[in-house]
Structure formats: C-alpha cells, structure tokens
FILUM-506981 format. One record per atom (N, C-alpha, C): residue number from 1; residue in three letters; atom name; z, y, x. Coordinates in steps of 0.02 Angstrom, whole numbers, plus 50000, padded with zeros to 5 digits. Example, Ala and Ser with C-alpha at 12.3 -4.5 7.8 and 13.67 -1.06 7.14 Angstrom:
FILUM-506981
1  ala  N  50390  49716  50660
1  ala  CA  50390  49775  50615
1  ala  C  50390  49835  50660
2  ser  N  50354  49888  50642
2  ser  CA  50357  49947  50684
2  ser  C  50394  50002  50645
END
This chain:
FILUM-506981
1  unk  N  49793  50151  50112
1  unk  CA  49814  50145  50043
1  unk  C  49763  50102  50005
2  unk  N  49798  50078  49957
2  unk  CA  49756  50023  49922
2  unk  C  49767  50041  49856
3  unk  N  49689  50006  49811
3  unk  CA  49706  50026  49744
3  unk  C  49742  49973  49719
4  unk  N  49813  49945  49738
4  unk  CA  49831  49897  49695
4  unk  C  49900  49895  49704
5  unk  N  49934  49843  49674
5  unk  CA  50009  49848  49681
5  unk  C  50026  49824  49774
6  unk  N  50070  49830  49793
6  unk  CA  50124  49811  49865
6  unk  C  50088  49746  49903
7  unk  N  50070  49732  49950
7  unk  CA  50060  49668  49985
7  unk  C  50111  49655  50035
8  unk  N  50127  49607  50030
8  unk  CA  50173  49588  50081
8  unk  C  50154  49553  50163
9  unk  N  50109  49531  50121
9  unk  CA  50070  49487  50187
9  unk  C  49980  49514  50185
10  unk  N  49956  49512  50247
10  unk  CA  49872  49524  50250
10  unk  C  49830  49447  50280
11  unk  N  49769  49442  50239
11  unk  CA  49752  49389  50290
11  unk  C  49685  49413  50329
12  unk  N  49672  49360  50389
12  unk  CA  49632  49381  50435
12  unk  C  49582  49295  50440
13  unk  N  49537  49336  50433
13  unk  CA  49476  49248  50450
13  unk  C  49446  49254  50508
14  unk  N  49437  49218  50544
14  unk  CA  49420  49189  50609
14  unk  C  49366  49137  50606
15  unk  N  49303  49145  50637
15  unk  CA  49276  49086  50636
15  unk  C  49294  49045  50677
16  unk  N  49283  48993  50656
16  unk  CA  49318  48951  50737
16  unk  C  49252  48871  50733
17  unk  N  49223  48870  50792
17  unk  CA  49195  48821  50801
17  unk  C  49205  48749  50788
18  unk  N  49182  48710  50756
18  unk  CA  49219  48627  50734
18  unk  C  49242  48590  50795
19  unk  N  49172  48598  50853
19  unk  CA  49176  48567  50915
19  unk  C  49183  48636  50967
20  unk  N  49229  48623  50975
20  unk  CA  49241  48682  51042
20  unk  C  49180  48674  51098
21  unk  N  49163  48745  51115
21  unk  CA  49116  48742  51156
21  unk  C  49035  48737  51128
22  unk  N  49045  48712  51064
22  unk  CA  48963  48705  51040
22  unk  C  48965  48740  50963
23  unk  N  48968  48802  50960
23  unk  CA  48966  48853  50888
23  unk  C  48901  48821  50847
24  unk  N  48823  48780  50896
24  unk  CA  48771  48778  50852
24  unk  C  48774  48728  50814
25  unk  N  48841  48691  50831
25  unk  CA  48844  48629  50769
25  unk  C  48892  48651  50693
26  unk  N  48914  48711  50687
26  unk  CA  48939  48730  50650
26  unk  C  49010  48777  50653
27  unk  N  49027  48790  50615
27  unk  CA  49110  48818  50618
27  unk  C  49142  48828  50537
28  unk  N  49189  48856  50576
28  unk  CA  49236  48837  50480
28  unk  C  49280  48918  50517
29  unk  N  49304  48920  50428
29  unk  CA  49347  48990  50428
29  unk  C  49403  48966  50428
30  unk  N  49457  49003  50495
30  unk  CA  49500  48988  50468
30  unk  C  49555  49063  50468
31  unk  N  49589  49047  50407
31  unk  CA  49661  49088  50398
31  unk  C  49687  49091  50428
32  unk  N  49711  49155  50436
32  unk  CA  49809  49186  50466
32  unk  C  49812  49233  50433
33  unk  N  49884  49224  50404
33  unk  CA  49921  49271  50364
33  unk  C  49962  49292  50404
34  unk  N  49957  49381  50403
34  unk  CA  50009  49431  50466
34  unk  C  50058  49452  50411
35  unk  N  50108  49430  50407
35  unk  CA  50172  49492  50370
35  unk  C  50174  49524  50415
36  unk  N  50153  49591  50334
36  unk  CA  50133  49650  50349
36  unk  C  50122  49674  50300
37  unk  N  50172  49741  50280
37  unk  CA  50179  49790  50225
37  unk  C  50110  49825  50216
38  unk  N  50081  49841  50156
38  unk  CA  50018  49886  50153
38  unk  C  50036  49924  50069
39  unk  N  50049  49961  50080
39  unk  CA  50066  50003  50022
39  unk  C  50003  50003  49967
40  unk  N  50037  50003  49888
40  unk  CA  49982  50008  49864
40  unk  C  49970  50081  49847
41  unk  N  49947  50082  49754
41  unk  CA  49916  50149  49746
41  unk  C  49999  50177  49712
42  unk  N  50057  50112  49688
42  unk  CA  50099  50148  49640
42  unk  C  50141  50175  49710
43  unk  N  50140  50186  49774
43  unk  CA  50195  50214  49808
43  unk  C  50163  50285  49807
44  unk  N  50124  50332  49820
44  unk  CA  50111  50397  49824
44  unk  C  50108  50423  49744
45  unk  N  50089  50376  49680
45  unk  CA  50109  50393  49605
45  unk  C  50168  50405  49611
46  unk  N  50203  50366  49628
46  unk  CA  50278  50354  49633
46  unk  C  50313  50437  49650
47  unk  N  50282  50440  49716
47  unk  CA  50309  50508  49743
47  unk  C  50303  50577  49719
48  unk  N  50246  50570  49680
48  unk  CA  50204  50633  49663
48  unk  C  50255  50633  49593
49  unk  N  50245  50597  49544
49  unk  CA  50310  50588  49495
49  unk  C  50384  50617  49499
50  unk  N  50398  50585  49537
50  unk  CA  50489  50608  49587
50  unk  C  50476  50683  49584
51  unk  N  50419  50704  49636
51  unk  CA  50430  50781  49653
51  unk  C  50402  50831  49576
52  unk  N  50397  50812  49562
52  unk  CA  50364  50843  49484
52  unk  C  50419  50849  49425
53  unk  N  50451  50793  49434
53  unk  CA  50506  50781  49401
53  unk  C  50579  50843  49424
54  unk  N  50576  50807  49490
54  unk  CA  50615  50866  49535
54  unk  C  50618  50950  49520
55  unk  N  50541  50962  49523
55  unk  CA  50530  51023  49510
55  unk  C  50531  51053  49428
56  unk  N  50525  51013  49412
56  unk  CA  50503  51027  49350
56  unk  C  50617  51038  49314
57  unk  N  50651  51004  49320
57  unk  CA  50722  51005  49327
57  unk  C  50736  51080  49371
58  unk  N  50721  51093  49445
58  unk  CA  50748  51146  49478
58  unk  C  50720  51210  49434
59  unk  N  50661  51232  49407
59  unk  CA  50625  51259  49373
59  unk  C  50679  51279  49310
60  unk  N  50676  51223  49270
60  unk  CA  50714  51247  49229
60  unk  C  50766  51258  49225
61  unk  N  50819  51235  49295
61  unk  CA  50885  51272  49290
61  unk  C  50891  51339  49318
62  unk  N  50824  51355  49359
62  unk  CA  50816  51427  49376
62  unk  C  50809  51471  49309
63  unk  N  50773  51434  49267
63  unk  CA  50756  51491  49227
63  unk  C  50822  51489  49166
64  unk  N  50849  51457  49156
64  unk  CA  50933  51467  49132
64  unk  C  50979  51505  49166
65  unk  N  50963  51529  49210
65  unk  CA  51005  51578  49252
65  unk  C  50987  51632  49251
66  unk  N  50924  51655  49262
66  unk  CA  50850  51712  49237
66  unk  C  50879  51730  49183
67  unk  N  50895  51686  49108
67  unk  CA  50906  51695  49060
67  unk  C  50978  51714  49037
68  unk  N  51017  51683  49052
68  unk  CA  51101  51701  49050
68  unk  C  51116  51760  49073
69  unk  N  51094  51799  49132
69  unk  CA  51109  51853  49163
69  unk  C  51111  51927  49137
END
C-alpha cells in the first residue's frame, strides 16, 4: 500500500554499462515501466467507509424494529 492515489504502471532502473563488458568507463540508468496495479491509500479508506456506512444503516434499521415492537 501506498500513501498516494492508484498507479497504473511501476518503474524499475537498471544500470546498464555504456560499453558492454567495461562498467569502469561508466553506465547510464536505464527505465522500464511494468504495468502493474499498486493500490493506493484511497482503496482501504474507501473500504473502511463502505463498511461503516453499511453498518451504521443495518444498525439503525435494527434499532427501528427494537423500537416498533
């Protein structure tokens, strides 16, 4: 989980040598982007909301029935 909104894609850096075979002359970073879902922080807000909501509705139609009786 992440503190932020939905990613769709992740990236990954790699060093990669300029001259293959000789790393002591240098290297460069390079990118790849993996699509790939990583949830942020609003999907478990999200849920915790729903069931609160949920409950908070079943709750009070219990207690209208408690009460009518």
């Amino acid at each position: 989980m992440r503190v932020a909104f939905w990613k769709t894609s992740v990236e990954r850096k790699i060093e990669v040598p300029i001259i293959e075979g000789m790393p002591e002359l240098g290297t460069q970073t390079q990118i790849i982007w993996d699509e790939r879902f990583v949830s942020g922080i609003e999907t478990p807000v999200g849920g915790v909301v729903a069931t609160l909501i949920l409950l908070l509705f079943l709750f009070l139609g219990f207690r209208k029935k408690a009460v009518s009786v």
